[in-house]
Residue frames as qw, qx, qy, qz and C-alpha x, y, z in Angstrom:
[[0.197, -0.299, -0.844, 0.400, 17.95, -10.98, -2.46],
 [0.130, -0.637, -0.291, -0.702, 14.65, -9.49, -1.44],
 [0.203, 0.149, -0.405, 0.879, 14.29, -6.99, 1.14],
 [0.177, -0.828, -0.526, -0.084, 11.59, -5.37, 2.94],
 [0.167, 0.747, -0.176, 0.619, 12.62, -1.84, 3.74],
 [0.673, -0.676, 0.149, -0.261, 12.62, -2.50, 7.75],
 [0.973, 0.054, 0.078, 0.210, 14.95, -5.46, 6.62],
 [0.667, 0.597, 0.077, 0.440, 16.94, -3.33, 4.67],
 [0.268, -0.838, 0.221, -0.422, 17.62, -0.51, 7.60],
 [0.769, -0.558, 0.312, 0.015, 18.94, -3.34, 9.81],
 [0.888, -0.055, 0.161, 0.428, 21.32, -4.57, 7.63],
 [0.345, 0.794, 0.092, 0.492, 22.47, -0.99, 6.65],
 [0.468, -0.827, 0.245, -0.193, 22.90, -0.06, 10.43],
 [0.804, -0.457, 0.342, 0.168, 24.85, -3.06, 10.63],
 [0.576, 0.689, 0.066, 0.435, 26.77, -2.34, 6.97],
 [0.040, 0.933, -0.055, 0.353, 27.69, 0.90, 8.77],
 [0.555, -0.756, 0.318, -0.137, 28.64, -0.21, 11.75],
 [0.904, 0.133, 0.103, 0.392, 31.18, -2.95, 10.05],
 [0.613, 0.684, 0.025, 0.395, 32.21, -0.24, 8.48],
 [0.019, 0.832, -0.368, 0.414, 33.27, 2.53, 11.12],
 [0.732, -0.569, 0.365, 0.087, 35.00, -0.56, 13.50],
 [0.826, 0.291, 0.110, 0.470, 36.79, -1.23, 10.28],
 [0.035, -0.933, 0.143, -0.328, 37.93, 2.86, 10.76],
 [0.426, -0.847, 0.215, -0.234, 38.70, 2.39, 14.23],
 [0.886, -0.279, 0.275, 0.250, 40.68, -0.74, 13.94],
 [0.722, 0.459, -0.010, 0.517, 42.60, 0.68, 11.09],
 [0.147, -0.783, 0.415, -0.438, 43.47, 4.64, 13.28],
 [0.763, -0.586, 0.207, -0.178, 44.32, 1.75, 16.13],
 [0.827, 0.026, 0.327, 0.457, 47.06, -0.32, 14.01],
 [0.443, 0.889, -0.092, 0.078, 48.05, 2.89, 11.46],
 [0.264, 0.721, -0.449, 0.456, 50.49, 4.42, 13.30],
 [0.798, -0.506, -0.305, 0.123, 51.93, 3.03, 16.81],
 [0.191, -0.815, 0.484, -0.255, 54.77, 4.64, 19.61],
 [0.917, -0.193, -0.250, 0.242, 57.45, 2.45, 20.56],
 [0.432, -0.887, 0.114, 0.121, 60.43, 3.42, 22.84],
 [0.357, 0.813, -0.457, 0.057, 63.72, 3.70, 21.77],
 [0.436, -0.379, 0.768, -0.277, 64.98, 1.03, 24.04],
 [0.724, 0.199, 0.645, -0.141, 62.31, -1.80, 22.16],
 [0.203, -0.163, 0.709, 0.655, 62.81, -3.42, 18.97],
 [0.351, 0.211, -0.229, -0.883, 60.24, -1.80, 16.58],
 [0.614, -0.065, -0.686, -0.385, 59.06, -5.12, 14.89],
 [0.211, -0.286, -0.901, 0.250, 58.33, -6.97, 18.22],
 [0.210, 0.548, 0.536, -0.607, 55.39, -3.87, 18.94],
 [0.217, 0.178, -0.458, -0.844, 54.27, -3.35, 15.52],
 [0.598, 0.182, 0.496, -0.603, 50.63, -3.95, 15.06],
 [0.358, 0.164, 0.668, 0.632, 49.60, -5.76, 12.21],
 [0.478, 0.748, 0.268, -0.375, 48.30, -3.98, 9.32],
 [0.600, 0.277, 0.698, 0.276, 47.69, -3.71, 5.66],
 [0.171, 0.445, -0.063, -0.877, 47.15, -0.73, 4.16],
 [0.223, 0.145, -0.749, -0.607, 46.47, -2.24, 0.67],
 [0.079, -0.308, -0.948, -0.005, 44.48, -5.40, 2.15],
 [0.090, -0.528, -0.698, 0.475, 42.26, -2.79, 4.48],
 [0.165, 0.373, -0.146, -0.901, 41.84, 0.05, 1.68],
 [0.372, 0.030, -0.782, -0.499, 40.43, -2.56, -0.33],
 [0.180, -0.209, -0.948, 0.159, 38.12, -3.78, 2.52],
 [0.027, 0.488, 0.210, -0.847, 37.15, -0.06, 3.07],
 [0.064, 0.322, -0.481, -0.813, 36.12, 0.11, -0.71],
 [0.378, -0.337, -0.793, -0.338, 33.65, -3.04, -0.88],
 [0.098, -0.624, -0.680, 0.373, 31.81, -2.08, 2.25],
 [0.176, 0.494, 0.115, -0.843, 31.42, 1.55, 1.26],
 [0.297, -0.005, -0.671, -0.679, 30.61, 0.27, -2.76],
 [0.333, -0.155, -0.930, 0.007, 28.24, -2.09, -0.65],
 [0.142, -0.469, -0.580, 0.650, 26.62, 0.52, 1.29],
 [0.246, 0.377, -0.376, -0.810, 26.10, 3.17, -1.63],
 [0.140, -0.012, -0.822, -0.552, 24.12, 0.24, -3.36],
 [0.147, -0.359, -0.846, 0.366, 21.98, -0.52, -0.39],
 [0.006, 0.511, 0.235, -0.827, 21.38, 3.06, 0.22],
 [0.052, 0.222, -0.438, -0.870, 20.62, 3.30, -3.47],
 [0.111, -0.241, -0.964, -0.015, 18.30, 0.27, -3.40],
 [0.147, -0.520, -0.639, 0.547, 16.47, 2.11, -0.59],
 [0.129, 0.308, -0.200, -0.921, 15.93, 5.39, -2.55],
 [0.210, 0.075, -0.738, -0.637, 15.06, 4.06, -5.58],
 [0.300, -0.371, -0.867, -0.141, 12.41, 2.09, -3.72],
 [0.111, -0.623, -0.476, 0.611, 11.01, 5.01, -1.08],
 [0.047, 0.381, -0.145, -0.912, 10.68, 7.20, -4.36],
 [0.295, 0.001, -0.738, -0.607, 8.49, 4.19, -6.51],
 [0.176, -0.311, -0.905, 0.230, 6.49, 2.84, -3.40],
 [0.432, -0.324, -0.039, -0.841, 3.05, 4.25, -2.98],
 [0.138, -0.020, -0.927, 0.349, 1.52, 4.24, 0.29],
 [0.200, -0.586, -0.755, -0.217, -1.85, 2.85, 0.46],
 [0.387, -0.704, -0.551, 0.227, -4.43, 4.97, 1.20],
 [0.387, -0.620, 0.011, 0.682, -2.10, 8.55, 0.84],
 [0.666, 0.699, 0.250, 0.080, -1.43, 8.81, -2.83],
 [0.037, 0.833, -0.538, 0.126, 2.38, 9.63, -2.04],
 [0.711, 0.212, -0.623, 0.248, 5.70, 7.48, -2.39],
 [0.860, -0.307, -0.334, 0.234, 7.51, 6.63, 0.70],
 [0.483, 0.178, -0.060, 0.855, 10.09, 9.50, 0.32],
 [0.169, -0.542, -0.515, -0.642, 7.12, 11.30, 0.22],
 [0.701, -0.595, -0.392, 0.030, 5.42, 10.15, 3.93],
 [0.596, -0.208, -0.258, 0.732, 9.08, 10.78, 5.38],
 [0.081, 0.120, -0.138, 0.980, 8.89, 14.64, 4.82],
 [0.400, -0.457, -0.361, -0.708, 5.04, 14.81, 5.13],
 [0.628, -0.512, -0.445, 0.381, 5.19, 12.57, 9.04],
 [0.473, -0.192, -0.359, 0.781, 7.42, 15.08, 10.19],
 [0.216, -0.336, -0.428, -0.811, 4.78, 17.93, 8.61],
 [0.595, -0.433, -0.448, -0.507, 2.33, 16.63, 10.49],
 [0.659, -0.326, -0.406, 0.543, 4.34, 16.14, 14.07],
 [0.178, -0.010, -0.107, 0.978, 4.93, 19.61, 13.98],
 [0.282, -0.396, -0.448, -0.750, 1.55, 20.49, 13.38],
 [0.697, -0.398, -0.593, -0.066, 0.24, 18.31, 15.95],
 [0.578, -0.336, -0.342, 0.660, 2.87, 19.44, 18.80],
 [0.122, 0.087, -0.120, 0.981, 1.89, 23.16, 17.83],
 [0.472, -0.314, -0.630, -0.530, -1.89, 22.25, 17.79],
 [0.620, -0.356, -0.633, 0.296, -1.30, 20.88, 21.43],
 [0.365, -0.090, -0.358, 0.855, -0.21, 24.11, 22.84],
 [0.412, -0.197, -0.176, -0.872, -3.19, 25.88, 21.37],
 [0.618, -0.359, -0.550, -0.432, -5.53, 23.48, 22.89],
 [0.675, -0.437, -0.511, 0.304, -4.50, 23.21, 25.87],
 [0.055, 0.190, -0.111, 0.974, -4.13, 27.35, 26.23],
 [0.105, 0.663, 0.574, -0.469, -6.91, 29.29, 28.63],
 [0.093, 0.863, 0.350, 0.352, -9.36, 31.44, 27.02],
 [0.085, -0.916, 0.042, -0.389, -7.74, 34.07, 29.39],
 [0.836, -0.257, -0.301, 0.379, -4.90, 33.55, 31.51],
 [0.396, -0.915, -0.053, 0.055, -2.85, 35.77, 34.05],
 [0.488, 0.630, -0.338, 0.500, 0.63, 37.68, 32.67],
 [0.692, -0.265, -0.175, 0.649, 3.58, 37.22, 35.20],
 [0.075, 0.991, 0.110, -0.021, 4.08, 40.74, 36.41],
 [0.883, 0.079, -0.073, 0.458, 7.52, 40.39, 36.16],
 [0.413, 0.182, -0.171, 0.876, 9.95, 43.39, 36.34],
 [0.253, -0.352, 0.096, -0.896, 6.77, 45.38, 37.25],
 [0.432, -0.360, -0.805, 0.188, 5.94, 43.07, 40.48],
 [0.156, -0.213, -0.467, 0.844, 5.07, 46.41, 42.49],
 [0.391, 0.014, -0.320, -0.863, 2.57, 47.48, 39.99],
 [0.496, 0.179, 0.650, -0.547, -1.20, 47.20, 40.62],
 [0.543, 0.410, -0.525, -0.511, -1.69, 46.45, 36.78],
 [0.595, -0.086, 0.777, -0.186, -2.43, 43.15, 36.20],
 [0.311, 0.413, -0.671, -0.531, -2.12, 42.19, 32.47],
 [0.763, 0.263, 0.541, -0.238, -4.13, 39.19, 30.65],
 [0.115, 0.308, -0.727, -0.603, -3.31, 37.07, 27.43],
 [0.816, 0.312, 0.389, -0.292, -6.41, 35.84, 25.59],
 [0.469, 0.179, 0.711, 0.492, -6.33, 33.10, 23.18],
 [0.189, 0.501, -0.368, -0.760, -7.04, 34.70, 19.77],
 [0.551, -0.038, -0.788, -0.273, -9.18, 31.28, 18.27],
 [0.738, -0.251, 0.091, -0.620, -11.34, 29.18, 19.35],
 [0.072, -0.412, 0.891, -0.178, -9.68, 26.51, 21.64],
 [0.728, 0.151, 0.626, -0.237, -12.08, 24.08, 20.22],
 [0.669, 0.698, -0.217, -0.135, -11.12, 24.70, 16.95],
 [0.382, -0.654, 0.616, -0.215, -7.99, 23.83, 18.61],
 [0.545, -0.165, 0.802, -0.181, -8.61, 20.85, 19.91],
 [0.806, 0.326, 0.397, -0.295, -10.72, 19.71, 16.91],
 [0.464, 0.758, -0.447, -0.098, -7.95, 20.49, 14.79],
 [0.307, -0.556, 0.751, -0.181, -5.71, 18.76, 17.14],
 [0.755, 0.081, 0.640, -0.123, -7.63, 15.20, 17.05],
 [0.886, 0.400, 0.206, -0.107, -8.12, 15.09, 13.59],
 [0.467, 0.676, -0.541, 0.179, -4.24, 15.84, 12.25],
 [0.259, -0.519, 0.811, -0.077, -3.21, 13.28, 15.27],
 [0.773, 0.080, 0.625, -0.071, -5.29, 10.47, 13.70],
 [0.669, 0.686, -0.210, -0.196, -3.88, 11.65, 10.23],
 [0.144, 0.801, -0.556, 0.170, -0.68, 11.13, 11.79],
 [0.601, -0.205, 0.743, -0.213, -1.27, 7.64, 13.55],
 [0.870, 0.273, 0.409, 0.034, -2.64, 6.29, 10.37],
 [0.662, 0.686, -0.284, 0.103, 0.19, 7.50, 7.99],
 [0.134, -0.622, 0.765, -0.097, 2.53, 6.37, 10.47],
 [0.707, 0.024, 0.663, -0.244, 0.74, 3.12, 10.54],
 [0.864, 0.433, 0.247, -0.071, 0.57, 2.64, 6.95],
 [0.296, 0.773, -0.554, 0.089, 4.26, 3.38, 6.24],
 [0.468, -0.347, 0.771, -0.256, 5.33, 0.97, 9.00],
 [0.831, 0.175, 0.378, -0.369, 3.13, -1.52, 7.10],
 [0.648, 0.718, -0.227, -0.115, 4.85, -0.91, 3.73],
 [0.056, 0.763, -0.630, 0.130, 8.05, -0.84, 5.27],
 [0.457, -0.404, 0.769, -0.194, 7.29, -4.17, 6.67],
 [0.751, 0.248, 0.556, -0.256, 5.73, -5.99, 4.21],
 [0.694, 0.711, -0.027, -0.113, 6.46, -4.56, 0.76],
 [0.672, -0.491, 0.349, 0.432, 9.93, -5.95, -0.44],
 [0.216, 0.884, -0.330, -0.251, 12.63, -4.38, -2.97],
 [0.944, 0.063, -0.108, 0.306, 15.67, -6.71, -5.00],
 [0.417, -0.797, 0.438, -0.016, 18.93, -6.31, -3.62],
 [0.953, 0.040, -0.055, 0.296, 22.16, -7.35, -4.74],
 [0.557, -0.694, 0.210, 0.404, 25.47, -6.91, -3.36]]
């Protein structure tokens, strides 16, 4: 079947999630308490061990293939416009979020601002931190690494929605 990588995330979440209520139903039926008074087989849960190791084995083989699917394709896709795969974007977005969110604080720092006199509140001192740059460099930095970061988020999103991968179970 073909995928689109957005495609492919939803049925992986839901892969997963088959998988760990298969978990929980199986810790919920393993092992069970009855009283000593009740006859064992009337509260015995069912279960399989065999049936549900073996159900445990095609969803995880089935999830490993997906996941592989995905790889294989986020490491061969180039996204327009970037000259880098998909694997690529993923570590280079977050690159560029950090930048941005440390970019913000500089720009939005005074040229000169007034130190908290803490412990020495009695003192007539009066301390000052100056920026160290030019909070227009700052800011100009700022704009242009958030519109790097709006269009590679935008053109990943695109890929992810458009470009599709085969897939078989």
């Amino acid at each position: 079947m073909k995928l689109t990588s957005a495609e492919a995330a939803k049925v992986l979440r839901k892969m997963n999630d088959d998988y760990e209520a298969l978990l929980a139903r199986e810790h919920a039926s393993e092992v069970f308490v009855a009283a000593i008074s009740e006859n064992v087989e009337d509260v015995r849960p069912e279960y399989d061990f065999a049936k549900t190791r073996a159900e445990e084995q095609a969803l995880a083989e089935k999830i490993r293939k997906l996941k592989h699917a995905i790889n294989v394709f986020n490491s061969t896709t180039e996204v327009p416009g970037f000259g880098m795969t998909i694997d690529a974007m993923l570590v280079y977005i977050p690159q560029l979020t950090r930048s941005r969110n440390k970019l913000a604080q500089m720009k939005s720092r005074l040229p000169k601002e007034r130190v908290e006199a803490g412990f020495r509140s009695a003192s007539n001192i009066i301390d000052y931190r100056y920026a160290n740059y030019d909070i227009a460099a700052a800011q100009a930095a700022y704009d242009e690494v958030s519109n790097r970061l709006a269009k590679a988020q935008t053109a990943l999103d695109l890929v992810n929605s458009t470009a599709t991968f085969e897939y078989s179970e």
